[in-house]
N, CA and C atoms as a LAMMPS dump frame, in Angstrom:
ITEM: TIMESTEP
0
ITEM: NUMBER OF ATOMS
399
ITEM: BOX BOUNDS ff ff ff
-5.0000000000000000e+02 5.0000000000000000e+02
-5.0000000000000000e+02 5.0000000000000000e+02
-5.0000000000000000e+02 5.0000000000000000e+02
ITEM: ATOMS id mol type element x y z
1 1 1 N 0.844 -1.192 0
2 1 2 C 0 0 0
3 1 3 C 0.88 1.244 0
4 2 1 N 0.826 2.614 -0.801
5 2 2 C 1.655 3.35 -0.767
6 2 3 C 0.267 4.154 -0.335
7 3 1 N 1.249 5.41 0.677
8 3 2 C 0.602 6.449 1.243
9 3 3 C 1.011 7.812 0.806
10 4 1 N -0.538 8.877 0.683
11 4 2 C 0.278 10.006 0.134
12 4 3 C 0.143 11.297 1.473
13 5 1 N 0.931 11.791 1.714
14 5 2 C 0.519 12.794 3.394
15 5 3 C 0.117 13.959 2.994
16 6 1 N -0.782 14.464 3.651
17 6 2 C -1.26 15.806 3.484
18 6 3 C -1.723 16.329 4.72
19 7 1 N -1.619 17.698 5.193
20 7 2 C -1.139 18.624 6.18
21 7 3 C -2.687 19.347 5.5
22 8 1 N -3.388 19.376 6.315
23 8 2 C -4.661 20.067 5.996
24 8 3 C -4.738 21.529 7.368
25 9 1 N -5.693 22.55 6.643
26 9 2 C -5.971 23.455 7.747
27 9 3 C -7.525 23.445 7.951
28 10 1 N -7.915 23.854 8.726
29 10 2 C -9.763 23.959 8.811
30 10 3 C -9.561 26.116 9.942
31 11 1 N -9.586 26.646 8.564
32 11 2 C -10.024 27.678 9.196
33 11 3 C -11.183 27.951 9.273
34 12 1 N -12.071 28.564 10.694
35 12 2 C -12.77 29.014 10.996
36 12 3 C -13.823 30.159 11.557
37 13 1 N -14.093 30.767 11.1
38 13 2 C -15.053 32.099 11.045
39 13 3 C -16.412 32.198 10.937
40 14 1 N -17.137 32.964 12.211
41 14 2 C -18.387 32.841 12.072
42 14 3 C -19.169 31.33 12.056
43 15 1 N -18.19 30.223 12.733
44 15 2 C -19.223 29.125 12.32
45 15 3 C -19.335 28.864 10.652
46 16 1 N -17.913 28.874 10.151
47 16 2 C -18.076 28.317 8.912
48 16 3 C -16.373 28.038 8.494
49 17 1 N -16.598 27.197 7.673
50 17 2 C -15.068 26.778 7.81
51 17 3 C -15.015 26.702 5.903
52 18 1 N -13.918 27.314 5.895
53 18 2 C -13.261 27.659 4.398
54 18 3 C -12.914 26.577 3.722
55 19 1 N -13.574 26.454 2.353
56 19 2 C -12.831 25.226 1.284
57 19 3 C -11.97 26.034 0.263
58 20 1 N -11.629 25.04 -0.542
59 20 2 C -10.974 25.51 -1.701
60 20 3 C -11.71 24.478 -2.553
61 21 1 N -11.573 25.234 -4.643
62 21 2 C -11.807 24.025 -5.225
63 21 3 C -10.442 24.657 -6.23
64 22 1 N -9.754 22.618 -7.06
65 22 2 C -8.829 23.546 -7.93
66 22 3 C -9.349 22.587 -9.35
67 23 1 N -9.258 22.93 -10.508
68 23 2 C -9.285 22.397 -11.879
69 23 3 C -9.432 20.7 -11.945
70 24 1 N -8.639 20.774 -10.831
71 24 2 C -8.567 19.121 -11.32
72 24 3 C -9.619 17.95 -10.61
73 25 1 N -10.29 18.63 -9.625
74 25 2 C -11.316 18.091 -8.963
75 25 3 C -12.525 18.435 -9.044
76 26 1 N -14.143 17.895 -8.754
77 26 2 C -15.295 18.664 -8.891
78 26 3 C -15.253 18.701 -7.067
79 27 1 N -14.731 18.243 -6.345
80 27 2 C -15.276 18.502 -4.829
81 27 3 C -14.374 19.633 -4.489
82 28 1 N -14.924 19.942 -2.899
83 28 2 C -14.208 20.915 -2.629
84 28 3 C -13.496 20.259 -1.013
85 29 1 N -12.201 20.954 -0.824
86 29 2 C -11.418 20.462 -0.072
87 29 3 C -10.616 22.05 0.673
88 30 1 N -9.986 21.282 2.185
89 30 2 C -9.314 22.471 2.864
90 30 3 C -8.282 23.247 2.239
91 31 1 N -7.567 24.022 2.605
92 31 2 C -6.357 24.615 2.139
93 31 3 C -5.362 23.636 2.796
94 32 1 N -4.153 23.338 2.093
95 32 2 C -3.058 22.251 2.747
96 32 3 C -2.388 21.65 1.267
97 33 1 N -2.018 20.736 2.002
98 33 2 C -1.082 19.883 0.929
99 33 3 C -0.243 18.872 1.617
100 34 1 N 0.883 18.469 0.413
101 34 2 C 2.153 17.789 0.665
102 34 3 C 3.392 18.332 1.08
103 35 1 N 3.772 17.517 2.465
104 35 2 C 5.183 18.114 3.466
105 35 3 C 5.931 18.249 2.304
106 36 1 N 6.688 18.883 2.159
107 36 2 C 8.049 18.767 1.057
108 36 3 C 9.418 18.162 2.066
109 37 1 N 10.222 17.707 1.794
110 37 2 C 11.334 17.308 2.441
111 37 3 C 11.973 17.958 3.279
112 38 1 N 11.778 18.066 4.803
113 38 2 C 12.758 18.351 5.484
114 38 3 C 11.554 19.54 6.756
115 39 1 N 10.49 19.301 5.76
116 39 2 C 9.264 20.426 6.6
117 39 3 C 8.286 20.116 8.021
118 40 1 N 8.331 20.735 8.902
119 40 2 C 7.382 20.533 9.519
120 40 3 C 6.433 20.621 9.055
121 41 1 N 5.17 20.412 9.845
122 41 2 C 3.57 20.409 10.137
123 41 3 C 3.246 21.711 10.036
124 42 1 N 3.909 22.688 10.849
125 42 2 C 4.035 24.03 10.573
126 42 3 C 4.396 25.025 9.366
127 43 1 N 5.38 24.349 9.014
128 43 2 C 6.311 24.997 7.766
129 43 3 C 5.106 24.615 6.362
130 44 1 N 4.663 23.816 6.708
131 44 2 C 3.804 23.236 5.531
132 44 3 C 2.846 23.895 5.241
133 45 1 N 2.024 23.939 6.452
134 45 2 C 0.948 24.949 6.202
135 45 3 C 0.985 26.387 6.459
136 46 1 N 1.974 26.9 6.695
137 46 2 C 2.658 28.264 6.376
138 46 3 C 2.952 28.153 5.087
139 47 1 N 3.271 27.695 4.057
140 47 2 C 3.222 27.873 3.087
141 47 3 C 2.588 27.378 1.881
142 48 1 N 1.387 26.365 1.998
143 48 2 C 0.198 25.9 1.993
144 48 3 C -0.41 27.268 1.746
145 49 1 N -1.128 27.668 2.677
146 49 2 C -1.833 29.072 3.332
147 49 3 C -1.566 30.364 2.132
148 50 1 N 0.076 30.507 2.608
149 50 2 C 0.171 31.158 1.607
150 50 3 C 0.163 31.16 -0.069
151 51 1 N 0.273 30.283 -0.329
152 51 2 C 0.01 29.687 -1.768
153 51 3 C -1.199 29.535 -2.32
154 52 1 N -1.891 28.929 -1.923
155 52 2 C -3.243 28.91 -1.774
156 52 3 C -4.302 29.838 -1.735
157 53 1 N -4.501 30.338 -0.782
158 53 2 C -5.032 31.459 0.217
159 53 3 C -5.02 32.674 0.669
160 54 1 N -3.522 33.347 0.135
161 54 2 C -2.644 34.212 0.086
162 54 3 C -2.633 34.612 1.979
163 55 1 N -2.794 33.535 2.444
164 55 2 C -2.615 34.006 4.288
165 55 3 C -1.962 33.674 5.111
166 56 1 N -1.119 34.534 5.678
167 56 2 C -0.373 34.113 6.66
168 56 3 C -0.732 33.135 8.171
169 57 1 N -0.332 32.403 8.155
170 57 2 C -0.274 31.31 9.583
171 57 3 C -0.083 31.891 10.694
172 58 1 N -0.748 32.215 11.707
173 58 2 C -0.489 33.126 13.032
174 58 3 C -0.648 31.356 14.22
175 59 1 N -1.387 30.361 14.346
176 59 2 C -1.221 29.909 14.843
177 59 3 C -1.958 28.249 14.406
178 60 1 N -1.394 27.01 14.786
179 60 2 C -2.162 25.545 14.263
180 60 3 C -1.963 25.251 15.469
181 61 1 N -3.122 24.088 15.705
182 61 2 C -3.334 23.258 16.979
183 61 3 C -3.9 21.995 16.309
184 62 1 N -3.162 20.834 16.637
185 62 2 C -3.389 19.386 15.783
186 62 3 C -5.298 19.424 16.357
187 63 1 N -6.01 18.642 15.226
188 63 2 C -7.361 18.578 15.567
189 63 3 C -7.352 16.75 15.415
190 64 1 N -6.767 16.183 14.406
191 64 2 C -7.167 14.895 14.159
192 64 3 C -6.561 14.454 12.871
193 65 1 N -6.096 13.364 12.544
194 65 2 C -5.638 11.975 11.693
195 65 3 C -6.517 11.385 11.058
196 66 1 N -6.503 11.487 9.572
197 66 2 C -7.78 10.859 8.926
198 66 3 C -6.724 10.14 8.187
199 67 1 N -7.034 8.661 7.873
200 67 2 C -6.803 8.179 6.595
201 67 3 C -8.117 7.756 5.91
202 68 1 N -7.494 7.512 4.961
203 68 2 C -9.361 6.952 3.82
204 68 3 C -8.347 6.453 2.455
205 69 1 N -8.904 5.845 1.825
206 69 2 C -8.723 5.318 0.187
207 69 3 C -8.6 6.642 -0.943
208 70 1 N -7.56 7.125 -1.285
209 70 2 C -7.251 7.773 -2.199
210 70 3 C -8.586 7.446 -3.207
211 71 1 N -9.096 8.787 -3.673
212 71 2 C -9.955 8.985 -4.632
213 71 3 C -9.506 9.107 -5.985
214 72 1 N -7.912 9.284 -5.718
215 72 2 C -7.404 9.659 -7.466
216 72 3 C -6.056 9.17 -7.794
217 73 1 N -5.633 8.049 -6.985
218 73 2 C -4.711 7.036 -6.912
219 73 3 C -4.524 5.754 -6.667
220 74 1 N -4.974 4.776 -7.619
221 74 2 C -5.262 3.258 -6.708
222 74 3 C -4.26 2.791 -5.822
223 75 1 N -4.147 2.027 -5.359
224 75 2 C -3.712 1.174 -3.831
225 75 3 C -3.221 2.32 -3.411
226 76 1 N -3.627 3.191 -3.457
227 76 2 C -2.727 4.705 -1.953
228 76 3 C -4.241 4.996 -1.347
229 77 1 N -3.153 5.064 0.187
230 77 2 C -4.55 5.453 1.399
231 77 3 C -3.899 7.37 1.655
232 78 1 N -5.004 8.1 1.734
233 78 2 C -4.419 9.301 1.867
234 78 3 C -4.44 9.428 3.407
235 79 1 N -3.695 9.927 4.207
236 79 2 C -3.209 10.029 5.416
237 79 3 C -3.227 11.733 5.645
238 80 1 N -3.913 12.275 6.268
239 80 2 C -4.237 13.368 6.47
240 80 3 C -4.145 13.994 7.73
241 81 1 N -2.944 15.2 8.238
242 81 2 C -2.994 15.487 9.326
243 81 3 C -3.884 16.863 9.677
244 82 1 N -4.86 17.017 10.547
245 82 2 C -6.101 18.445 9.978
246 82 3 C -5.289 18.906 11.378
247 83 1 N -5.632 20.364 11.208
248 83 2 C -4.923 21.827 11.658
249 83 3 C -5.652 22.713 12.451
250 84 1 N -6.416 22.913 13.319
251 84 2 C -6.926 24.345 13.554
252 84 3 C -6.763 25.009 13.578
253 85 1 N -6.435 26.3 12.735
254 85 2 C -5.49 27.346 12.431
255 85 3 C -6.194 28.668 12.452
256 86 1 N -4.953 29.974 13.012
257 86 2 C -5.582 31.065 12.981
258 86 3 C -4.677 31.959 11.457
259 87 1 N -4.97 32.879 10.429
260 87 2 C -4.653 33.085 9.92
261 87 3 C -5.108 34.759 9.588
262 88 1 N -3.796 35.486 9.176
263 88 2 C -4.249 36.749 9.013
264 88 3 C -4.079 37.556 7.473
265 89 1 N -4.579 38.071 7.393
266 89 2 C -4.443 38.438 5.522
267 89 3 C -5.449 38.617 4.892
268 90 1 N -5.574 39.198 3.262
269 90 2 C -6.696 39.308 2.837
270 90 3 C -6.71 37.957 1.917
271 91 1 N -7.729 37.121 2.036
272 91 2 C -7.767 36.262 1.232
273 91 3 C -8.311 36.273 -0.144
274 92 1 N -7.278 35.571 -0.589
275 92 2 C -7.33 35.385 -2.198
276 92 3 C -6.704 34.442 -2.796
277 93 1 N -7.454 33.554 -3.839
278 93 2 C -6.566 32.056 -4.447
279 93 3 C -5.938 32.642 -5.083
280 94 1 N -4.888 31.454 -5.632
281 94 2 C -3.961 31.252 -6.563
282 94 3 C -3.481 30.075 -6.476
283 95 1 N -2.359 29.724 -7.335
284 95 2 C -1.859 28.94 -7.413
285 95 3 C -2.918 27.825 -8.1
286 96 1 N -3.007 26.581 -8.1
287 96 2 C -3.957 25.701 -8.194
288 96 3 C -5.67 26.138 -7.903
289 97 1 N -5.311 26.856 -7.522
290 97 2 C -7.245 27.068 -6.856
291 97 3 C -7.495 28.126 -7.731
292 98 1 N -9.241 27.702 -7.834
293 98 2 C -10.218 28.483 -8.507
294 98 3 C -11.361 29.254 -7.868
295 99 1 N -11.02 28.672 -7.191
296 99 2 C -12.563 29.451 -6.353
297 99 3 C -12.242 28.753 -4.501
298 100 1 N -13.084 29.298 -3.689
299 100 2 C -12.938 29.284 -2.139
300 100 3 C -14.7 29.71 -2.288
301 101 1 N -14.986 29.069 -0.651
302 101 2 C -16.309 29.29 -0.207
303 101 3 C -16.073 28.689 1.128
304 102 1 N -17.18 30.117 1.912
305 102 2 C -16.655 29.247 3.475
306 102 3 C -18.084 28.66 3.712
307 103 1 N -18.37 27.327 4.061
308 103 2 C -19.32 26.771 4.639
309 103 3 C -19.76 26.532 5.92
310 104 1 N -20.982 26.803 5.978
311 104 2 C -21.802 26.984 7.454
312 104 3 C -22.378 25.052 7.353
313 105 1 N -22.52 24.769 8.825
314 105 2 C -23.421 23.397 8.847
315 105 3 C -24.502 22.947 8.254
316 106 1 N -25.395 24.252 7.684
317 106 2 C -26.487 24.287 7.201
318 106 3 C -26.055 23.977 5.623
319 107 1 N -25.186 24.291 5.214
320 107 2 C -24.638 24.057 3.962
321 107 3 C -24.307 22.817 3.889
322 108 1 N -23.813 22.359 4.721
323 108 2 C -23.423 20.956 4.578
324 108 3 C -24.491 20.168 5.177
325 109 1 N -25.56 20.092 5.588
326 109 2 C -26.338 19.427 6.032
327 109 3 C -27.744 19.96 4.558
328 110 1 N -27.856 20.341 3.673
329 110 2 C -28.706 20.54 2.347
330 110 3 C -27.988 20.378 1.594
331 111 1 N -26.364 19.795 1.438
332 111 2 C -25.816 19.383 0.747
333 111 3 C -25.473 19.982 -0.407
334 112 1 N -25.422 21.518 -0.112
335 112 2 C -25.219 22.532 -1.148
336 112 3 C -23.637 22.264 -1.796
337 113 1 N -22.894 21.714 -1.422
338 113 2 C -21.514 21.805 -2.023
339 113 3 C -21.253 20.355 -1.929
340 114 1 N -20.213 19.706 -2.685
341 114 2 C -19.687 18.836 -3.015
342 114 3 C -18.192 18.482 -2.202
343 115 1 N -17.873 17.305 -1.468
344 115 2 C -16.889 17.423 -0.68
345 115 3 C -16.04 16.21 -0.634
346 116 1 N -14.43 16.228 -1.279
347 116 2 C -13.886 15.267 -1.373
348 116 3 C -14.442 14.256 0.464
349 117 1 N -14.226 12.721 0.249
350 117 2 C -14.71 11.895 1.638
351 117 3 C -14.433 12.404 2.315
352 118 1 N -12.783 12.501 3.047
353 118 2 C -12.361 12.816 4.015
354 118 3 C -13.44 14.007 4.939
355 119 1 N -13.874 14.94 3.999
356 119 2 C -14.561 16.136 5.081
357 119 3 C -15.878 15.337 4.852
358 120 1 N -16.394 14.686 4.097
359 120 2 C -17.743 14.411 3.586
360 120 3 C -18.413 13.653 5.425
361 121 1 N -17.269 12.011 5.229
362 121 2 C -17.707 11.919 6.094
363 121 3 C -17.179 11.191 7.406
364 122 1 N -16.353 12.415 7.194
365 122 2 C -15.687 12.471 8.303
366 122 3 C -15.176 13.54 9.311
367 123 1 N -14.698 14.524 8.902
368 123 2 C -14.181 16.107 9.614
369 123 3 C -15.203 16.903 9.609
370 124 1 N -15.847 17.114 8.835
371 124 2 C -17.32 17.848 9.131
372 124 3 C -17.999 17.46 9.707
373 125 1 N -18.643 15.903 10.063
374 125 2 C -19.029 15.892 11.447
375 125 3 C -18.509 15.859 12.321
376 126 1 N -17.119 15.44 12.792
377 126 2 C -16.315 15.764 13.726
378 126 3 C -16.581 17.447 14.176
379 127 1 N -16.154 18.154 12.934
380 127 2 C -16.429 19.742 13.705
381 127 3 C -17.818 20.252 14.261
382 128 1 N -18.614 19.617 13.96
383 128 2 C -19.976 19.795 13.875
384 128 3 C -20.557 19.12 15.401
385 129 1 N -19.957 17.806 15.757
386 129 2 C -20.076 17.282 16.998
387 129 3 C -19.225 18.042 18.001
388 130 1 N -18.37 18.472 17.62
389 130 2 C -17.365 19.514 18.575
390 130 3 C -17.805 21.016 18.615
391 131 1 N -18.583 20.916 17.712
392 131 2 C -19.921 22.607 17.98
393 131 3 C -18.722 23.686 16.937
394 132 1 N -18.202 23.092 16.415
395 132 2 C -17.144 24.498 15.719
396 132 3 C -17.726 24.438 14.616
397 133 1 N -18.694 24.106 14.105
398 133 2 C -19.41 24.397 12.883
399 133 3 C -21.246 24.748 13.093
């Protein structure tokens, strides 16, 4: 089984927590990515954030470990470390991303947006049972 790691963030505002979508997917997913060699957990999504999101990292607090079955790689399990992060800046994509939308529970419970598994069904109710959504 090969594994691929990804360093996810779940920012939060107002009871709604920010996706991204980029070209190559129809769901929508956190801001994050792949450690590059030699990076922390930190370093990652400091520059994740900024790439992405155009926002600076002011603070992460580990929330939780997801693995699940890669959606766009056979025999790879994606291994996912999620973030609670505070971030400051004006936000704006780039890089890979096309669009951002921050979702409220109500959104995700009428099923207004589309959501790679991992948040589908799994981190969104987690945040949602933990009242942060």
């Amino acid at each position: 089984m090969n594994y691929y790691r990804r360093i996810g963030a779940v920012l939060i505002q107002d009871k709604k927590m920010l996706f991204v979508k980029c070209n190559e997917f129809p769901e929508y997913f956190s801001p994050g990515g792949k450690k590059e060699v030699g990076e922390s957990d930190e370093e990652t999504l400091t520059r994740e954030l900024k790439e992405e999101v155009g926002l600076d990292l002011i603070s992460a607090e580990f929330f939780k470990e997801y693995e699940t079955a890669s959606p766009f790689t056979a025999d790879t399990n994606d291994v996912s470390r999620i973030y609670l992060v505070n971030a400051s800046g004006e936000e704006k994509v780039a890089m890979e991303i096309i669009g951002s939308v921050w979702v409220s529970k109500e959104d995700f419970e009428k099923e207004k947006y589309s959501f790679l598994e991992i948040y589908q069904k799994y981190l969104i109710p987690d945040l949602i049972n933990k009242e942060l959504l």
